[in-house]
C-alpha positions as a printed Julia matrix, in Angstrom:
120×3 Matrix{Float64}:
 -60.64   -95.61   -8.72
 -63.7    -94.12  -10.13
 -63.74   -95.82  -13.15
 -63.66   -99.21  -11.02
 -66.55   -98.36   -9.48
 -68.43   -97.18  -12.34
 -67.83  -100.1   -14.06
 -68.85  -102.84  -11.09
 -72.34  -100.13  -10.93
 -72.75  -101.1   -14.81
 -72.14   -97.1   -15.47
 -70.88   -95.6   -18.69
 -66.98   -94.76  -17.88
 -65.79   -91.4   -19.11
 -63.27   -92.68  -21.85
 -60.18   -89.74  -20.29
 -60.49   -92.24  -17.1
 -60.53   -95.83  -18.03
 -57.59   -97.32  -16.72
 -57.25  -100.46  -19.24
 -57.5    -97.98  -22.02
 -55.99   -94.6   -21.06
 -51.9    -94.58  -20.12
 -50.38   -91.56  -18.37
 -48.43   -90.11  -21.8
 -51.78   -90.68  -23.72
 -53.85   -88.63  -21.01
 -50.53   -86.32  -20.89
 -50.24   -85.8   -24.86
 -54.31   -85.27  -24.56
 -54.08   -82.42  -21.63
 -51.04   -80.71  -23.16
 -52.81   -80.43  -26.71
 -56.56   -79.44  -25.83
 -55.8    -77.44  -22.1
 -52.5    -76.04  -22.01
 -51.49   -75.46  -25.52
 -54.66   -73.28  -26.32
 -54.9    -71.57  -22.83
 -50.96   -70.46  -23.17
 -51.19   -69.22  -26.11
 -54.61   -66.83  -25.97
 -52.72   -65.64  -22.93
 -49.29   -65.0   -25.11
 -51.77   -62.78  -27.75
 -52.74   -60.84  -24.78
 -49.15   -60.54  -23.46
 -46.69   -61.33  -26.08
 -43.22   -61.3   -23.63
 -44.26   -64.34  -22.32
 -44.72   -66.42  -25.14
 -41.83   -68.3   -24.99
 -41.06   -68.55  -21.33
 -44.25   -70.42  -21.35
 -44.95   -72.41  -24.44
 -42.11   -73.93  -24.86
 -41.6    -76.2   -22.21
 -45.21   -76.68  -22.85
 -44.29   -77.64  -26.65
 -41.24   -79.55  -25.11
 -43.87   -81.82  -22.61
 -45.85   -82.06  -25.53
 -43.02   -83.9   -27.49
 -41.49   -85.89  -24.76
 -45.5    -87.32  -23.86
 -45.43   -88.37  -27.49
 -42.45   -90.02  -28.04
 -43.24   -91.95  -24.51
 -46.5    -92.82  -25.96
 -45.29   -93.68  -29.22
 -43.08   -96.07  -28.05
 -45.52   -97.78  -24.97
 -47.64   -98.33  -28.19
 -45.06   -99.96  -30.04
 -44.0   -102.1   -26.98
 -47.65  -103.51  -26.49
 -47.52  -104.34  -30.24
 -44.43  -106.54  -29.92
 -45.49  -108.01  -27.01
 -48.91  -108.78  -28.94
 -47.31  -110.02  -32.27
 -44.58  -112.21  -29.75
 -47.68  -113.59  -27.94
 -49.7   -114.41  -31.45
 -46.72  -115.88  -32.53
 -46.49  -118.27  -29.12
 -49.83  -119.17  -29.98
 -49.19  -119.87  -33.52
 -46.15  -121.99  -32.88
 -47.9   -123.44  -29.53
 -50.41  -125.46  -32.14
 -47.36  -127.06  -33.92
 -45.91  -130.37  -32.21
 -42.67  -130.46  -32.82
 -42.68  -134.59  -32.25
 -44.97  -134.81  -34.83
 -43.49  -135.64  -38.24
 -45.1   -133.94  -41.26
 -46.69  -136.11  -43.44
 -45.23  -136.8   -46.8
 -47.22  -136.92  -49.81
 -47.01  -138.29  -53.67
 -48.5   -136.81  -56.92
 -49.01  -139.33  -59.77
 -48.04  -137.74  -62.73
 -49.92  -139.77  -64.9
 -53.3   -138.73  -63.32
 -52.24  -136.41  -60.96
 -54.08  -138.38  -58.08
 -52.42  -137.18  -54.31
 -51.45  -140.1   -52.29
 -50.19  -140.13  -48.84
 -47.57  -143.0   -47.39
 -50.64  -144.41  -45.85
 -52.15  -145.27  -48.86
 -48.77  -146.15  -50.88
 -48.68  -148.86  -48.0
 -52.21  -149.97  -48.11
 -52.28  -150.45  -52.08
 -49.2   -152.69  -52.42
């Protein structure tokens, strides 16, 4: 793809075609709103019979592009917060007991079993 190759040439990559950032209902939603939606309708001024014959399965594109986008967007969230939450949990060993700690009341000194052990 171009942006591929303007990328291994150390070139700026026009943001409409860089493939790690741009999905087909994004570029859709994008085309639909500043192309197509404002062309169709300076043409519907000039002829007003064919306003609806061609806007609205222009406005219907429009809103099936956004609801795909919408919810690629929300998938690539839950995959993030599921993969955070690997990572999160990956740090915890489950062998590994926690550690059980005392609080004197008297002086309010923190003591772990280690030292309970140690001191008698």
């Amino acid at each position: 793809m171009q942006s591929d190759a303007e990328k291994l040439e150390g070139l700026p990559v026009a943001p409409f075609m860089d493939r790690e950032k741009v999905t087909k209902p994004s570029a859709q939603v994008g085309f639909i709103k500043f192309v197509l939606i404002p062309l169709y309708e300076a043409l519907a001024s000039m002829f007003d019979e064919i306003r609806d014959p061609i806007l609205a399965p222009v406005v219907r594109a429009l809103e099936y592009y956004s609801d795909m986008n919408k919810k690629m967007e929300q998938d690539k969230e839950a995959v993030k917060l599921k993969q955070d939450g690997r990572r999160i949990s990956s740090t915890i060993d489950p062998k590994v007991e926690p550690k059980r700690i005392s609080v004197s009341r008297k002086t309010s000194e923190v003591r772990s079993p280690d030292d309970l052990s140690s001191s008698s």
